[in-house]
ROMARPA-7159 format. One record per residue: residue number from 1; x, y negated, z of N, C-alpha, C in turn. Coordinates in steps of 0.05 Angstrom, whole numbers. Layout:
BEGIN
+-----+--------+--------+--------+--------+--------+--------+--------+--------+--------+
!   n !    nxx !    nyy !    nzz !   caxx !   cayy !   cazz !    cxx !    cyy !    czz !
+-----+--------+--------+--------+--------+--------+--------+--------+--------+--------+
! NUM !      X !      Y !      Z !      X !      Y !      Z !      X !      Y !      Z !
...
+-----+--------+--------+--------+--------+--------+--------+--------+--------+--------+
This chain:
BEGIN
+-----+--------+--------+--------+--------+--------+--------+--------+--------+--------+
!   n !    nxx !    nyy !    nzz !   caxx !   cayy !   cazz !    cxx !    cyy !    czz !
+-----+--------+--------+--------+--------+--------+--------+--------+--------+--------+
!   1 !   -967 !   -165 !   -642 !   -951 !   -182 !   -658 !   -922 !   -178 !   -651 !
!   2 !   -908 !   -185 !   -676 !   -872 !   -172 !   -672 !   -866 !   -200 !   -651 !
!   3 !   -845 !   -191 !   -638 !   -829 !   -219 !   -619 !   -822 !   -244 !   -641 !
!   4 !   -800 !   -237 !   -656 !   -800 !   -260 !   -672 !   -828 !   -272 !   -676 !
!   5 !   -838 !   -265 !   -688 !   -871 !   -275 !   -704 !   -882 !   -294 !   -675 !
!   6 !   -889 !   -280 !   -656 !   -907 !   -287 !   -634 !   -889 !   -309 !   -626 !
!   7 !   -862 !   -317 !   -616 !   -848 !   -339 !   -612 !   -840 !   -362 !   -633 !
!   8 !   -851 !   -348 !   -657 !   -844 !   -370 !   -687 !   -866 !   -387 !   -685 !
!   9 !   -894 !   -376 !   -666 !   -920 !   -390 !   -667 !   -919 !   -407 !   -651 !
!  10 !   -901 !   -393 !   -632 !   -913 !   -413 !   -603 !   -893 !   -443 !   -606 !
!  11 !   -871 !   -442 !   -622 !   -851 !   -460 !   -628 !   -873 !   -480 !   -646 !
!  12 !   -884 !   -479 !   -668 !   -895 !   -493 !   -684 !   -920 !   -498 !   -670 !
!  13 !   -942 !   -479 !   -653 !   -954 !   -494 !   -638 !   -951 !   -523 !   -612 !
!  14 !   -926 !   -521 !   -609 !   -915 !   -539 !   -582 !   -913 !   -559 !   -606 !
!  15 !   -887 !   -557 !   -626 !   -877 !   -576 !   -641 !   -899 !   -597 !   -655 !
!  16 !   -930 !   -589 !   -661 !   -953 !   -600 !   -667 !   -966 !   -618 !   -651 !
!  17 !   -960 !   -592 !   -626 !   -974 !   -613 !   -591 !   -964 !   -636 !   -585 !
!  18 !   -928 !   -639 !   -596 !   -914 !   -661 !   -587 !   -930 !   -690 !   -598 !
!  19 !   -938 !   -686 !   -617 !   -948 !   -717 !   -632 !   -983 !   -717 !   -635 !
!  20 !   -986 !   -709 !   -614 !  -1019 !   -713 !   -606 !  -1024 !   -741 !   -597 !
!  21 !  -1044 !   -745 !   -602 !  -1048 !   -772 !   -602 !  -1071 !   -779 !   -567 !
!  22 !  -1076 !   -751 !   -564 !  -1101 !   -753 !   -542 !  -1094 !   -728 !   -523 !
!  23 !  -1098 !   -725 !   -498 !  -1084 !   -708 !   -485 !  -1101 !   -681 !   -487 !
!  24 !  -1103 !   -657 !   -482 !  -1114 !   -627 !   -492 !  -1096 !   -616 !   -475 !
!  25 !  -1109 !   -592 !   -478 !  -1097 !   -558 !   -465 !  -1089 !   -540 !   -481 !
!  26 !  -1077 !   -527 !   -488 !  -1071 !   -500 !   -501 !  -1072 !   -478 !   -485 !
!  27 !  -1088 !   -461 !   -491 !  -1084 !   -428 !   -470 !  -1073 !   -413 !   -491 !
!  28 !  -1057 !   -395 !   -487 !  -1040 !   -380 !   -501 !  -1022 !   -357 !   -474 !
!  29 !  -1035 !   -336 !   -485 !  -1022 !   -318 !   -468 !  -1002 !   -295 !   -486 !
!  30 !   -980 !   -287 !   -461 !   -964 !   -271 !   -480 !   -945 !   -261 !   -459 !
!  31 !   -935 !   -237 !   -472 !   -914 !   -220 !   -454 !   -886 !   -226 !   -467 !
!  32 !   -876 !   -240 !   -490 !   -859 !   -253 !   -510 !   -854 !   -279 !   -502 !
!  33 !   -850 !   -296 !   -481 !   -859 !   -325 !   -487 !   -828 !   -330 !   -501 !
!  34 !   -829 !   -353 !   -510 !   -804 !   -368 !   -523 !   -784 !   -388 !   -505 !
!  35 !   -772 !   -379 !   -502 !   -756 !   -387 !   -479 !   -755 !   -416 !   -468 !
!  36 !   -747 !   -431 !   -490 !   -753 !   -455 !   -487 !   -777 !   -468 !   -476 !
!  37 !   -801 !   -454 !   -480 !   -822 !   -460 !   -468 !   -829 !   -445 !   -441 !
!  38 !   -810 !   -428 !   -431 !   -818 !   -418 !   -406 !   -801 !   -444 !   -382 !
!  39 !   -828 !   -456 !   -387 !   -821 !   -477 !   -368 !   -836 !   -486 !   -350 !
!  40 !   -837 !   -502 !   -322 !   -862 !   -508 !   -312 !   -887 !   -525 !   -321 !
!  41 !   -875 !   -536 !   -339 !   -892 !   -569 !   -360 !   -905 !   -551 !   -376 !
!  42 !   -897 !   -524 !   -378 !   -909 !   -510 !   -402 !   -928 !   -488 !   -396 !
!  43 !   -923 !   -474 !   -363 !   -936 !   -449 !   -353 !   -945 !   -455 !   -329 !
!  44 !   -963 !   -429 !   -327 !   -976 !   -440 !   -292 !   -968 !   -410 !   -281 !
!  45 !   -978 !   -400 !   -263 !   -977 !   -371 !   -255 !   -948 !   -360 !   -247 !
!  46 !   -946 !   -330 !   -250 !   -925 !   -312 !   -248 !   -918 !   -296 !   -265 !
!  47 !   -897 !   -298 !   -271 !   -888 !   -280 !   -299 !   -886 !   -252 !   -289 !
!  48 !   -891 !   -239 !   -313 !   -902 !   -210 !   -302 !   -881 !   -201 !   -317 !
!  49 !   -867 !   -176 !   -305 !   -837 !   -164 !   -313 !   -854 !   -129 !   -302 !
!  50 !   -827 !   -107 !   -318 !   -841 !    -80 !   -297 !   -839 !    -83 !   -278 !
!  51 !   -821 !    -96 !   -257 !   -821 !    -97 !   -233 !   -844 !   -112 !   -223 !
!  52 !   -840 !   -135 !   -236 !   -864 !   -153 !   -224 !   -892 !   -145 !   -245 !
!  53 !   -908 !   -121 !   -234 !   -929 !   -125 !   -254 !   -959 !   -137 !   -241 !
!  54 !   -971 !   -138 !   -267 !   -994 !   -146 !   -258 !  -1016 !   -143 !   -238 !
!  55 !  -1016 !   -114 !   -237 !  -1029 !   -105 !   -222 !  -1014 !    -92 !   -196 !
!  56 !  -1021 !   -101 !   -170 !  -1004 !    -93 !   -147 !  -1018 !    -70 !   -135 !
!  57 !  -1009 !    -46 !   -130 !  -1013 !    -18 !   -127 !  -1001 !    -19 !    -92 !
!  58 !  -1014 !    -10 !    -78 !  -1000 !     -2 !    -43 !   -982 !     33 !    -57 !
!  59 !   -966 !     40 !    -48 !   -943 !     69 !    -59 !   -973 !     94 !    -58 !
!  60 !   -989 !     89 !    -39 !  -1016 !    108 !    -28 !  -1029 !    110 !    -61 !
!  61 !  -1036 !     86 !    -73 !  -1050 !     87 !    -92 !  -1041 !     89 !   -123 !
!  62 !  -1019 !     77 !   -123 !   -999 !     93 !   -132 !   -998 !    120 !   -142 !
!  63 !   -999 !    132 !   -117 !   -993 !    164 !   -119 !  -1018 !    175 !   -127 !
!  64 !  -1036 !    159 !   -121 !  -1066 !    168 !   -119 !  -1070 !    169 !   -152 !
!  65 !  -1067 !    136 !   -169 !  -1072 !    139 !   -194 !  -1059 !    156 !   -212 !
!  66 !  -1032 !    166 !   -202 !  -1014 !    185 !   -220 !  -1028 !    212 !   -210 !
!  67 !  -1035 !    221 !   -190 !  -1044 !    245 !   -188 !  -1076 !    248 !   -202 !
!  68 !  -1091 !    230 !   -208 !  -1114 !    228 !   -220 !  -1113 !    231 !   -258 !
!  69 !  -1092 !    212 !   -264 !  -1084 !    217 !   -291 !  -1080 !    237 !   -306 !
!  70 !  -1053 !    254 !   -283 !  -1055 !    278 !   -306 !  -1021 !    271 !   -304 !
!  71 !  -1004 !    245 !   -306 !   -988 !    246 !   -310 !   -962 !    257 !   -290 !
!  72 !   -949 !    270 !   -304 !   -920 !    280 !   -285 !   -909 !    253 !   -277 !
!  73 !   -896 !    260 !   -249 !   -888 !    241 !   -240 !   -859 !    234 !   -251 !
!  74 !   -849 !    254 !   -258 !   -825 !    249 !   -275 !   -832 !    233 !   -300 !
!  75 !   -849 !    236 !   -308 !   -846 !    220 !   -340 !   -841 !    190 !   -324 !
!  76 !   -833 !    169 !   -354 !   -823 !    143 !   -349 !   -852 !    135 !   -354 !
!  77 !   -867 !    116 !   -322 !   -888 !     96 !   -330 !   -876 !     72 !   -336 !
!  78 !   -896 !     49 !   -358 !   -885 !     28 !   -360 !   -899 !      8 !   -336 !
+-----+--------+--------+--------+--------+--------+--------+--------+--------+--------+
């Protein structure tokens, strides 16, 4: 989904949540969040950036999965 689009949802999904009458959960995941909603009332966890990614690699394994791939170490990983 385009950024706009994926943050136009999450705005009108919250803005709906506001006037609930009974309390609920929403799960909604995304690498886009809308800023306004990157909040603690609104998220749990750790935001995942390239630096900070998801998956934590030791430099050993690292090297290990790039030499298994195929990929040059020069190319840009994301």
């Amino acid at each position: 989904m385009e950024e706009v689009r994926s943050k136009t949802f999450q705005r009108v999904v919250s803005d709906k949540a506001v006037g609930a009458k009974r309390p609920f959960q929403v799960i909604y995941t995304t690498s886009m969040i809308e800023e306004n909603l990157n909040q603690p009332e609104y998220t749990i966890g750790e935001y995942y950036t390239k630096t900070n990614k998801t998956l934590k690699l030791s430099p050993e394994m690292q090297k290990a999965a790039i030499e298994s791939s195929g990929i040059n170490e020069t190319d840009e990983l994301l």
